[in-house]
N, C-alpha and C positions, 0 to 999 in steps of 0.2 A: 393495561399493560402490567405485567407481574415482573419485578427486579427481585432480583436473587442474589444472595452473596456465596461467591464459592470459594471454596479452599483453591491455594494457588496450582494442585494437580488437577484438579477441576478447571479451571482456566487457560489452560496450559490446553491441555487435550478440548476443550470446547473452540480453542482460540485455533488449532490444526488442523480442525475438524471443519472448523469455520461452521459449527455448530450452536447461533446467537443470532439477535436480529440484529442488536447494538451494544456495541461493546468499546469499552475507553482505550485509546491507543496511541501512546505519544512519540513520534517522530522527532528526534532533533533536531534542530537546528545547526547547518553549516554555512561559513560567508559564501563559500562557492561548490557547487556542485561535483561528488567527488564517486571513488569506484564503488562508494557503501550503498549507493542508489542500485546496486541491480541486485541485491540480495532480496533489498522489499519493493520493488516493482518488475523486475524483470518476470518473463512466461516460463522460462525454467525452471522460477521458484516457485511455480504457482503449489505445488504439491507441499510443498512444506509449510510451516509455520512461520516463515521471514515474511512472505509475502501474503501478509495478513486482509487483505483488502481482496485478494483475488483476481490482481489486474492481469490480464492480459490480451496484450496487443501489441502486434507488429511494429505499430508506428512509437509506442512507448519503448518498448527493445531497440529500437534503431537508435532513438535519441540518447537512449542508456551506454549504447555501445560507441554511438559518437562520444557522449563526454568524457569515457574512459579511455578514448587514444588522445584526446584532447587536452588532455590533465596537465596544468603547469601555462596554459596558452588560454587568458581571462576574454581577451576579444572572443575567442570563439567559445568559450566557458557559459560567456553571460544570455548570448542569444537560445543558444542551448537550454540551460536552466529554465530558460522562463518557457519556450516550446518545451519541454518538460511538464514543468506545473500546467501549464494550459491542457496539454493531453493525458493526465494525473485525473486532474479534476475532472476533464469529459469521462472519462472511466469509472472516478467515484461516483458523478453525479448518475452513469447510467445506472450502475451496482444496485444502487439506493434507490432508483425508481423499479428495478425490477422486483428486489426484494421487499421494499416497503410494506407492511400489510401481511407478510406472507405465514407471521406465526406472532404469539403474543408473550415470547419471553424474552424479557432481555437479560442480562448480564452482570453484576459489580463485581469484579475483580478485588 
């Protein structure tokens, strides 16, 4: 595997392009799931650079769009969030197996 380091306009436009096999990408952390979740997971964003992952799915949209009428109301917050994560990670985990393998450059930002 060959890592590269690229200037941050190089990253930027590789990272939109979704032009990397692997690339470093850190999410924050919130105590409760809140509306900043449909920028980088929702299917709307899939074209832009928020939605870095590439997820799209209906069932992930749905979840997105319940915890955004939900907001302020933790009983229905918490079930939410974690049927969230669980259908997050079925997404990444397919992402990763599709691409895995498929070119040999990766990325340091």
């Amino acid at each position: 595997m060959d890592i590269r380091q690229v200037d941050n306009s190089q990253y930027s436009n590789r990272r939109r392009s979704r032009d990397y096999d692997m690339m470093p990408i850190v999410w924050r952390a919130t105590p409760w799931p809140g509306t900043d979740l449909q920028i980088s997971w929702d299917s709307s964003y899939i074209h832009s650079s928020y939605n870095a992952p590439g997820v799209q799915s209906p069932v992930v949209d749905k979840l997105i769009a319940q915890i955004i009428r939900w907001q302020g109301n933790k009983q229905k917050l918490l079930p939410l969030g974690r049927a969230l994560d669980r259908g997050a990670d079925l997404e990444l985990l397919h992402a990763a197996d599709v691409v895995y393998g498929a070119g040999q450059d990766g990325v340091l930002g």
